[in-house]
N, CA, C and O atoms as a DFTB+ gen file, in Angstrom:
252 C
 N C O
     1  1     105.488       9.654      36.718
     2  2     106.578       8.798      37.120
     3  2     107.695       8.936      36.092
     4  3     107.415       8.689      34.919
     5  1     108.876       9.288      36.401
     6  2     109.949       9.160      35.478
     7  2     110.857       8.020      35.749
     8  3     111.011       7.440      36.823
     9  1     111.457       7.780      34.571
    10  2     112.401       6.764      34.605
    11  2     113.432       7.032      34.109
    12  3     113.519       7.195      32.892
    13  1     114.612       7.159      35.044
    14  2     116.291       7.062      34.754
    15  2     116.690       6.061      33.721
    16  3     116.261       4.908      33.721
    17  1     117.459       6.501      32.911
    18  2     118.616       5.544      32.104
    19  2     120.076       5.730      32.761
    20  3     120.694       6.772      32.980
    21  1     120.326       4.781      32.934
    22  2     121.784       4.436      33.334
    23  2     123.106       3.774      32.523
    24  3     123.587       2.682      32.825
    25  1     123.568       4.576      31.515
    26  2     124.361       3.722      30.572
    27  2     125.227       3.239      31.006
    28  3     126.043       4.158      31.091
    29  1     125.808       2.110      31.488
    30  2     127.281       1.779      31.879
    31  2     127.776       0.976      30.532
    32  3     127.351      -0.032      29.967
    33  1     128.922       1.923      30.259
    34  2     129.661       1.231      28.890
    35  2     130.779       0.192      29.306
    36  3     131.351       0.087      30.391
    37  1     130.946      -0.594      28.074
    38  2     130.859      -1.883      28.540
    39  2     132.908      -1.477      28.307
    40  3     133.211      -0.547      27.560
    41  1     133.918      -2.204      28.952
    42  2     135.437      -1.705      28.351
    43  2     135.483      -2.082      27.297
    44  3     136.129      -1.152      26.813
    45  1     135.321      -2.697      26.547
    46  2     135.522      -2.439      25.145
    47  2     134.805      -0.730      24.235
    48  3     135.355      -0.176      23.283
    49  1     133.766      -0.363      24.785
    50  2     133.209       0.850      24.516
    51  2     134.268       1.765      24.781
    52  3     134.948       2.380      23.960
    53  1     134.343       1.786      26.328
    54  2     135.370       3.289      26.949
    55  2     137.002       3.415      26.025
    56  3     137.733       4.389      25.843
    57  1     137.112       2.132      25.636
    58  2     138.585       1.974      25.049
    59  2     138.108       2.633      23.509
    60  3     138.775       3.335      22.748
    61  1     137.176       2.299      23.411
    62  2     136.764       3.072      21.705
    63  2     136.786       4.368      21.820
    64  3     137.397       5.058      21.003
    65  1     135.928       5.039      23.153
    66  2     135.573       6.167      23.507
    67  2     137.027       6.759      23.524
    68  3     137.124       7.763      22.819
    69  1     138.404       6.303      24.285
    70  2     139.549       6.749      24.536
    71  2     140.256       7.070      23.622
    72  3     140.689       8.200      23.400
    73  1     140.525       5.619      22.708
    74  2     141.112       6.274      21.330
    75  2     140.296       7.251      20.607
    76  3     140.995       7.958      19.881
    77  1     139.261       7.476      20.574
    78  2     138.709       8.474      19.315
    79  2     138.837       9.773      20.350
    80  3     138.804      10.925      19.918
    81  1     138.998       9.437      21.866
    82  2     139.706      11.503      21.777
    83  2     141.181      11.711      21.589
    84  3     141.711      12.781      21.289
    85  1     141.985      10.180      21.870
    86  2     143.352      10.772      21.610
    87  2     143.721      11.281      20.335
    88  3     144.544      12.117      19.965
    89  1     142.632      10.325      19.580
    90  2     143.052      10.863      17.907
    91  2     142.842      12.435      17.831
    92  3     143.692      13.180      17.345
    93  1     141.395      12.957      18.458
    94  2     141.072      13.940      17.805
    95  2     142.325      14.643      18.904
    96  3     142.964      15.540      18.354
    97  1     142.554      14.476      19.716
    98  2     143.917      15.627      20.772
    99  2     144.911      15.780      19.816
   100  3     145.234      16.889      19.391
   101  1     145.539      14.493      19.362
   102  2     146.565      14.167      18.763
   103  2     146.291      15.317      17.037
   104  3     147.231      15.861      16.457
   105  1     144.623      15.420      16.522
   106  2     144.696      16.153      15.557
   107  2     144.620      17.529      15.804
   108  3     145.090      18.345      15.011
   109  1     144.027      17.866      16.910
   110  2     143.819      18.966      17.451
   111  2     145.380      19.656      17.875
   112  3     145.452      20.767      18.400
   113  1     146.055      19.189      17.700
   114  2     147.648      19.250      18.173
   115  2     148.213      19.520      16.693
   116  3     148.975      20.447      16.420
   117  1     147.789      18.694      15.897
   118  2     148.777      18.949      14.575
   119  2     148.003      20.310      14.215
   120  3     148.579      21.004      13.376
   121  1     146.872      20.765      14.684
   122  2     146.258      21.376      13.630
   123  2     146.844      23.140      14.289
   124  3     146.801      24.194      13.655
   125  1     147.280      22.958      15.517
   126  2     147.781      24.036      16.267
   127  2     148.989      24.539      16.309
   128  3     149.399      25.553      16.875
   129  1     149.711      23.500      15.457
   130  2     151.245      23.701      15.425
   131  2     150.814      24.564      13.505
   132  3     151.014      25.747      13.229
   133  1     150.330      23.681      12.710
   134  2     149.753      23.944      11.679
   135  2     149.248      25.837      11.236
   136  3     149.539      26.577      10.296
   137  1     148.574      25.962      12.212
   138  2     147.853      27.138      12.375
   139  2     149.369      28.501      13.061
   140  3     149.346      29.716      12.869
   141  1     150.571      27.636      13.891
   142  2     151.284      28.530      14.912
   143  2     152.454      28.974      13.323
   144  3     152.982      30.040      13.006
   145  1     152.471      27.572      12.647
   146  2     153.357      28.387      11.623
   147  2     152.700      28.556      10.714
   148  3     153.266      28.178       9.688
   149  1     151.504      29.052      10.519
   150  2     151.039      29.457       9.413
   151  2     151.082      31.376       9.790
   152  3     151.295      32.247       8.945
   153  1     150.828      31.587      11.193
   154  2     151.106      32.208      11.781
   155  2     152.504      33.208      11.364
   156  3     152.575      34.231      10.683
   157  1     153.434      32.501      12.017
   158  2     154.828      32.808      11.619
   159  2     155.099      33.133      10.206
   160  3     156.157      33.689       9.912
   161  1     154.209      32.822       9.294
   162  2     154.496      33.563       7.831
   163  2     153.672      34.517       7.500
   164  3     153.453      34.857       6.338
   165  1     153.099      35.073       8.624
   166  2     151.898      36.269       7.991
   167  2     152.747      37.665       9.282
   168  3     153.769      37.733       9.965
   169  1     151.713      38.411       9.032
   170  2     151.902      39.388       9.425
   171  2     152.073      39.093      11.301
   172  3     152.068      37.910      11.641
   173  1     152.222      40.216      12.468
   174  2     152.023      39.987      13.475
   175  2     150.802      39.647      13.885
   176  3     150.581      38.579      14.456
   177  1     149.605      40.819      13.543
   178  2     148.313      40.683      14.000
   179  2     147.581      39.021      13.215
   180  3     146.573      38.448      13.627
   181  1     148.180      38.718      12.409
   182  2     147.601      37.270      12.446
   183  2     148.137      36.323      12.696
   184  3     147.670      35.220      12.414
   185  1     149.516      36.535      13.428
   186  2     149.850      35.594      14.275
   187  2     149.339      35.653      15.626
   188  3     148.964      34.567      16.069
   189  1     149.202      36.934      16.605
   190  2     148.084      37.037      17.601
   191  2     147.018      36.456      17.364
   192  3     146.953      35.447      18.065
   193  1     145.759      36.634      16.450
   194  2     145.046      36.427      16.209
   195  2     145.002      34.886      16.008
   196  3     144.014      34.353      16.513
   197  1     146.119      33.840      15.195
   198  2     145.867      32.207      15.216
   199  2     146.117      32.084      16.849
   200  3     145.405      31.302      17.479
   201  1     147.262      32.962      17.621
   202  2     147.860      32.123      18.912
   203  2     146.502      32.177      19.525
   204  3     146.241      31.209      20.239
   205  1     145.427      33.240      19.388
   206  2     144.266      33.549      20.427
   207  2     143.393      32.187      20.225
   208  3     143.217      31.395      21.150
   209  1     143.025      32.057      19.312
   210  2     142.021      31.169      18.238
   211  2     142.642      30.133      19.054
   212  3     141.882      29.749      19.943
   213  1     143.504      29.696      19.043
   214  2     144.173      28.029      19.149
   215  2     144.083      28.145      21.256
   216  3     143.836      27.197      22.000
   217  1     144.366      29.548      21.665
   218  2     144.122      29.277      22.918
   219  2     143.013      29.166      23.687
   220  3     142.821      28.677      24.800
   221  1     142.096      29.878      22.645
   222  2     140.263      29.421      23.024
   223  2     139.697      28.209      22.437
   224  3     138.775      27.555      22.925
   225  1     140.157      28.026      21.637
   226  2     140.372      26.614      20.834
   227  2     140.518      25.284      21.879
   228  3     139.869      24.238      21.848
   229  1     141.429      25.624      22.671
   230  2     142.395      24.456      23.588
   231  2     141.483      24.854      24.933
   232  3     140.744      23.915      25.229
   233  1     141.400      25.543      25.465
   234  2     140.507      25.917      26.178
   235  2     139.155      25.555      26.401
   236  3     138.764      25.071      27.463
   237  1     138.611      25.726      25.658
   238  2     137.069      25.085      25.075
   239  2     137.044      23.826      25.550
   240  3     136.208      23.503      26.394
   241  1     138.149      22.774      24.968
   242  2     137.932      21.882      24.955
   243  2     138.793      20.980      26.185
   244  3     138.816      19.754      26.291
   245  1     139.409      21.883      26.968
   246  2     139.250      21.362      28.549
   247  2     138.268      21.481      29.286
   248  3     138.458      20.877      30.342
   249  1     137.414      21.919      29.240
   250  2     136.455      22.600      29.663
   251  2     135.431      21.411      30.031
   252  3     134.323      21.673      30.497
């Protein structure tokens, strides 16, 4: 016999849950602009190379 768990979070939870991804979007954002001009001061191939990173990066995490 198995038994299901059913978590229903309570709104005060989901609102916790909400802010802690906007933060991490919101860091995940600085860290891509971060990475685009770190980019812009290196060579070409490691500016390809951050734009790729940050687009599998961003990717991933629509997913």
């Amino acid at each position: 016999m198995s038994s299901e768990h059913h978590f229903e979070p309570s709104p005060a939870q989901v609102a916790e849950m909400q802010d802690a991804l906007f933060s991490l979007r919101d860091g995940l954002m600085r860290l891509k602009m971060s990475l685009l001009e770190l980019a812009e001061m290196t060579d070409e191939g490691g500016q390809r190379a951050a734009a790729a990173e940050t687009q599998a990066l961003l990717q991933r995490l629509r997913a």
